[in-house]
N, C-alpha and C positions, 0 to 999 in steps of 0.2 A: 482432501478437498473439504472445504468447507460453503456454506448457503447454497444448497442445490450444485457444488460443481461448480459454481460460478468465481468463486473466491478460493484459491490454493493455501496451503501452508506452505510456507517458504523458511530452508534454514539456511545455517553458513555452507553447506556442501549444495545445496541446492539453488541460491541465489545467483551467481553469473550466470548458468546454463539462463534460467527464466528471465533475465532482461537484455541478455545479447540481444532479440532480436524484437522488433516492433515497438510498441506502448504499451509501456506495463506501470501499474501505477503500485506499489509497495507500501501496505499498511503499518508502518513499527508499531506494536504497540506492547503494554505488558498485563497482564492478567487481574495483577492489583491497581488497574488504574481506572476511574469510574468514567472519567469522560472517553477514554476508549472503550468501553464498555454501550456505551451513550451512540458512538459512532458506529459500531458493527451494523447495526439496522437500515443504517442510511447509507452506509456504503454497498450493502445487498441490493439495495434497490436501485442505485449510480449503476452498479454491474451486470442487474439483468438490463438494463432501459440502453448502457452501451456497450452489450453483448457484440463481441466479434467489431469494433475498433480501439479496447485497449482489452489487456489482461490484468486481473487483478489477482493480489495477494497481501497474504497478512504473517509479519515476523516477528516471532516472541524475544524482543531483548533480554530478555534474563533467559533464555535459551541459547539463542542464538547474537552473545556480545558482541562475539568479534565484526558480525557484517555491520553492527549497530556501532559501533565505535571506530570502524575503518570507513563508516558512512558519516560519522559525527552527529549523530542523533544523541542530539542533550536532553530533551523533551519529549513524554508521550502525550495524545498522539502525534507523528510525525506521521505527513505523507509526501515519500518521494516519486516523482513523477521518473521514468527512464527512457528514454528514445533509439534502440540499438545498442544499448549498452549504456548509455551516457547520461547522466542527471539533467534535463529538464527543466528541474522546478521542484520546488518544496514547501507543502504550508505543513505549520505547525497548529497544534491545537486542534479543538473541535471545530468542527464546518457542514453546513449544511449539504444536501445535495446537490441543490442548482452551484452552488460555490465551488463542488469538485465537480459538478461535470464540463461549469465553462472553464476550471482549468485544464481539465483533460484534451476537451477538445483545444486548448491553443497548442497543444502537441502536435 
């Protein structure tokens, strides 16, 4: 777990169980990239403010390739949005907060 609990680590063995069910929004990102680095802050703050209507987590691509290249994640950061299992929506890039929480909510 990572920011208080609020934000998971997610790998390839881990990933289906965490977006079968509800809204979960999946941070790809990888460790040498500065504008994910940029975003970690701002998506702590998306997660506690819509604590308990989506879950949030974060996947290291260079850990975890296979979900990143069986997701098609060509670019960090990616964020893919899930709904039951199912892709949503996807912004790439840096984005502020208000930009992922009114994504979040068109879930």
């Amino acid at each position: 777990m990572m920011a208080g609990g609020l934000i998971q680590e997610v790998t390839d063995d881990s990933f289906d169980s965490l977006v079968k069910e509800g809204v979960t929004l999946i941070d790809f990102f990888a460790e040498w990239c500065g504008p994910c680095r940029t975003l970690s802050p701002v998506l702590e703050e998306v997660a506690k403010e819509l604590s308990g209507k989506a879950k949030f987590a974060k996947l290291d691509i260079d850990k975890s390739n296979a979900t990143a290249t069986s997701h098609k994640v060509t670019s960090v950061p990616t964020m893919i949005l899930y709904k039951d299992g199912e892709e949503v929506g996807r912004l790439v890039g840096l984005r502020d907060g208000n930009a992922i929480k009114d994504f979040i909510n068109q879930a």
